[in-house]
C-alpha positions in Angstrom: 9.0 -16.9 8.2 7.7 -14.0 6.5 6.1 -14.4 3.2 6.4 -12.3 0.3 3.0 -10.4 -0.6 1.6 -10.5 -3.8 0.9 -8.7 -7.4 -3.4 -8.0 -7.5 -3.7 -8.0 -11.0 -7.1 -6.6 -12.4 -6.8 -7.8 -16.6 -10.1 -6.0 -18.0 -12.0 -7.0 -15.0 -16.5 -6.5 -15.2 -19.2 -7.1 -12.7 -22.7 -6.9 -14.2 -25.3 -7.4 -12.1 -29.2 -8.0 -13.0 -30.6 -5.3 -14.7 -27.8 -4.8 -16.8 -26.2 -3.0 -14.4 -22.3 -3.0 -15.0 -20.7 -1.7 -11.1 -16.9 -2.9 -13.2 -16.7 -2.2 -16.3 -12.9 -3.2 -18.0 -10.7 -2.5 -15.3 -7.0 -3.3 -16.2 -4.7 -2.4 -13.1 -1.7 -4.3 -11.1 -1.1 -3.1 -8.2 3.2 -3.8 -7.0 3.6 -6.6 -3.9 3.3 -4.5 -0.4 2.0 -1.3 -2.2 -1.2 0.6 -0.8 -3.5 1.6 -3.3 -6.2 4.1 -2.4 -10.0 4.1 -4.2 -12.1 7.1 -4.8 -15.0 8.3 -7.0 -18.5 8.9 -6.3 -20.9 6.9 -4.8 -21.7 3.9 -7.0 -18.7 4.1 -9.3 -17.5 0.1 -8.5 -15.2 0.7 -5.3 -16.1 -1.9 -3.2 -17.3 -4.2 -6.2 -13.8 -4.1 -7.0 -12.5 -4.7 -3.9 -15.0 -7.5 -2.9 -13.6 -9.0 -6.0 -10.1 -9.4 -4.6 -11.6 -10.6 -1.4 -12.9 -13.3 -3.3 -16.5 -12.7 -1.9 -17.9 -12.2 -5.7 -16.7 -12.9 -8.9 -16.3 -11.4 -12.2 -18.3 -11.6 -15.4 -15.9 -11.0 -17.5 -12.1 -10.9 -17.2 -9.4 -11.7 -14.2 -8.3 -11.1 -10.8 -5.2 -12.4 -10.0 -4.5 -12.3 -6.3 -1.5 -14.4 -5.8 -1.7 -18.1 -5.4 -5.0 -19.7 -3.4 -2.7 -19.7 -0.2 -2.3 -16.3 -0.1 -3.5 -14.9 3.5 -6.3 -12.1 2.9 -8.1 -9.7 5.4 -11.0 -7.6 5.5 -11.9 -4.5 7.4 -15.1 -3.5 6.6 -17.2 -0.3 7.3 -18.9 -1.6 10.3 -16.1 -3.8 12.9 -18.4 -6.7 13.3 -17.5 -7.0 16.6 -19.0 -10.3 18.4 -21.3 -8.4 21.3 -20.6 -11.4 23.5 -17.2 -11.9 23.1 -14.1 -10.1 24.5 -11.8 -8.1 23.1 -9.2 -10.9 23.1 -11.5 -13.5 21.8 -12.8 -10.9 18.7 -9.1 -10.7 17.9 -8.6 -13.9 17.9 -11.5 -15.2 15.9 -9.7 -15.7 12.4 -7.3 -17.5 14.6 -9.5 -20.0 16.2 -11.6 -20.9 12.6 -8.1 -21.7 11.7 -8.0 -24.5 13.7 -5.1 -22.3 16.0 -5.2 -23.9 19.5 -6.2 -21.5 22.4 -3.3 -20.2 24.0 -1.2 -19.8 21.1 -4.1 -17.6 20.0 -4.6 -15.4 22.5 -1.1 -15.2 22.7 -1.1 -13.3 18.9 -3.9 -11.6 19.8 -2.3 -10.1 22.7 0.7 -9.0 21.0 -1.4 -7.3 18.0 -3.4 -5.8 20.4 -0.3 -4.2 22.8 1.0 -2.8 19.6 -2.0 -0.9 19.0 -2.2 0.4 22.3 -5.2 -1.9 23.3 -3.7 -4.4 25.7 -5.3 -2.5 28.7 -9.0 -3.3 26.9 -8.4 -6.9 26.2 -11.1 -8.5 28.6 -13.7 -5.8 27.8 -16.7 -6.4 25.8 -17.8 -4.5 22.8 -20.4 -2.7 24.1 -17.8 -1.2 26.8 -15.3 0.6 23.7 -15.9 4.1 22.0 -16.8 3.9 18.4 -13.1 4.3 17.1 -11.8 1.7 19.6 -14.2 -0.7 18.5 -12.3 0.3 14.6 -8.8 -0.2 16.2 -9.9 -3.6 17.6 -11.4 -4.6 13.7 -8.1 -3.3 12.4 -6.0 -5.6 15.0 -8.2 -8.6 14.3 -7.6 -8.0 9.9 -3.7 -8.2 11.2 -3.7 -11.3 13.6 -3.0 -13.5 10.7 -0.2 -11.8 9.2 -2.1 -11.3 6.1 -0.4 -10.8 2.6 -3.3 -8.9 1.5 -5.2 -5.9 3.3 -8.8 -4.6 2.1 -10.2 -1.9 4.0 -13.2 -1.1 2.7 -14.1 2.9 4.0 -13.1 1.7 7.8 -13.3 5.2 9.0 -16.4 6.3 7.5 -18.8 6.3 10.9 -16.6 8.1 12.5 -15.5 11.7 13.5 -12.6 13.6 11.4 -10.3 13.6 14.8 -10.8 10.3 15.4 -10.7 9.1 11.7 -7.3 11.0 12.1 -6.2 9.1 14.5 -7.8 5.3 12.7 -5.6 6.9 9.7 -2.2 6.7 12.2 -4.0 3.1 13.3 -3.6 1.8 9.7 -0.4 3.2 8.5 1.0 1.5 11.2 -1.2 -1.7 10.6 0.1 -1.7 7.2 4.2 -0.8 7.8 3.7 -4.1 10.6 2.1 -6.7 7.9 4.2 -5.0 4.5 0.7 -6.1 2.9 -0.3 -5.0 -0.4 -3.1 -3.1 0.4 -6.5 -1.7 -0.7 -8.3 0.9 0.3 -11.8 2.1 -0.6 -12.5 6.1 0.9 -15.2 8.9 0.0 -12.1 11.4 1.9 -9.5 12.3 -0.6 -6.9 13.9 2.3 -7.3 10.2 3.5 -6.4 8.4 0.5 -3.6 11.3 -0.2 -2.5 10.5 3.5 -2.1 7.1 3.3 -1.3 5.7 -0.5 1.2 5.5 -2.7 -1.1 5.4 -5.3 -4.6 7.5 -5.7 -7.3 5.5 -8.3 -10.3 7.4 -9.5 -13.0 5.1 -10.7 -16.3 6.4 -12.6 -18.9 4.6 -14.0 -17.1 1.0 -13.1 -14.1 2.2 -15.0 -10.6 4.2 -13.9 -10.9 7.8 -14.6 -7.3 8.3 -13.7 -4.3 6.6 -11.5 -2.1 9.3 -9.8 0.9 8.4 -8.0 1.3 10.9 -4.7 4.2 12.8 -5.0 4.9 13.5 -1.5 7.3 11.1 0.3 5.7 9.9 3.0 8.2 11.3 5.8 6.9 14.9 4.3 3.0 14.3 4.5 1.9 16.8 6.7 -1.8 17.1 6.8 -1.2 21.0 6.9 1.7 22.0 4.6 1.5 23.2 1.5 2.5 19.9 -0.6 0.2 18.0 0.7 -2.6 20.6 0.2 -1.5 21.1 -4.0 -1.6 16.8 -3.8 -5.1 16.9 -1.8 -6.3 19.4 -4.3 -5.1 17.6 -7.6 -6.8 14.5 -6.6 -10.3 16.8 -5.9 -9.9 18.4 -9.1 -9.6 14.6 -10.7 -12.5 13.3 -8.8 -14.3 16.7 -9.8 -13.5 15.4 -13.5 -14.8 11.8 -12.9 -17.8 13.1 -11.6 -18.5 15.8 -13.9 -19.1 18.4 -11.4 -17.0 21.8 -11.8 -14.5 22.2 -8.8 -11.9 25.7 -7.8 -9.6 22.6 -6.7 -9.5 23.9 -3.2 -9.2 21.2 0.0 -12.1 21.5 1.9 
């Protein structure tokens, strides 16, 4: 049965860390059940604080995040896959699966069928070592959707690799994401990216949101080279321009 995904509520939401140093800083956003949510700003501006926030891996000093009930289903695609070096495809797919307690053949079972959907049932007995860089990605991303989750974090997943293949990672996830309806993170430095994939484009500065834009393109018309795309690409580069007080033309690079 499928389950509903859930509100992520951020109510004036701070992470201070030794030092004094505040990475969060009174963040107050909800984002709508089966949304996707792009993050940008400049390096250091609380992106992935936030996000490891919802992921439950830290917690707040002050305030709440609200990610649905304690049952909710999360997953987490980090920059790096974490691929196990001496496991299979199959069996790295399969690993949320089998600390769950899911017995063996069922798993590999959903593990197979996440990984023929993405085009990777061909690589399913190869190691690690043995897949390009942006396979390795595709087989992180199909291992974050094995369990069905509720909620997706994807913290900058295409950030080690090249523009064409990030490109093609970007096709990966909108899939991903129209498979599991999860409401869904994302953390980029690559504004055409966030433009691309989101409903919704956050700017964060300082630990705090700069703006919230909502992208104004319907998704059937995003096209990486026409000309709405380009004015919402270069809106969101003049607001991260703002947030990080440098002066911008507002042209796409």
């Amino acid at each position: 049965m499928t389950r509903e995904p859930p509100i992520l509520q951020f109510d004036r939401v701070a992470r201070e860390f030794s030092g004094g140093v505040r990475a969060v800083d009174g963040v107050t956003l909800s984002l709508a059940p089966g949304s996707f949510t792009a993050l940008i700003g400049p390096s250091g501006c609380g992106k992935t604080t936030l996000l490891r926030l919802v992921a439950r891996l830290d917690s707040p000093t002050a305030g709440r995040v609200e990610a649905g009930e304690a049952t909710v289903s999360q997953s987490v695609c980090f920059q790096d896959p974490r691929l196990l070096p001496w496991r299979r495809v199959v069996d790295n797919v399969a690993l949320p699966l089998e600390l769950a307690g899911v017995p063996l053949a069922e798993r590999h079972a959903s593990a197979l069928d996440v990984l023929q959907a993405a085009g990777l049932a061909h690589a399913s007995r190869m190691l690690p070592a043995q897949l390009s860089g942006g396979m390795r990605m595709r087989v992180a991303l199909a291992r974050a959707l094995v369990t069905q989750p509720q909620v997706l974090l994807l913290d900058e997943p295409c950030s080690a690799v090249d523009e064409f293949t990030r490109m093609q990672l970007d096709t990966e996830i909108l899939r991903t994401w129209r498979t599991c309806g999860a409401t869904t993170l994302l953390v980029t430095h690559s504004v055409s990216e966030a433009v691309w994939l989101a409903d919704r484009v956050v700017v964060m500065a300082k630990g705090r949101v700069h703006a919230d834009h909502v992208v104004q393109v319907e998704r059937a018309e995003r096209d990486r080279g026409g000309a709405a795309f380009i004015r919402e690409v270069e809106h969101c580069m003049r607001l991260l321009a703002a947030a990080s007080g440098a002066p911008s033309n507002g042209k796409a690079a």
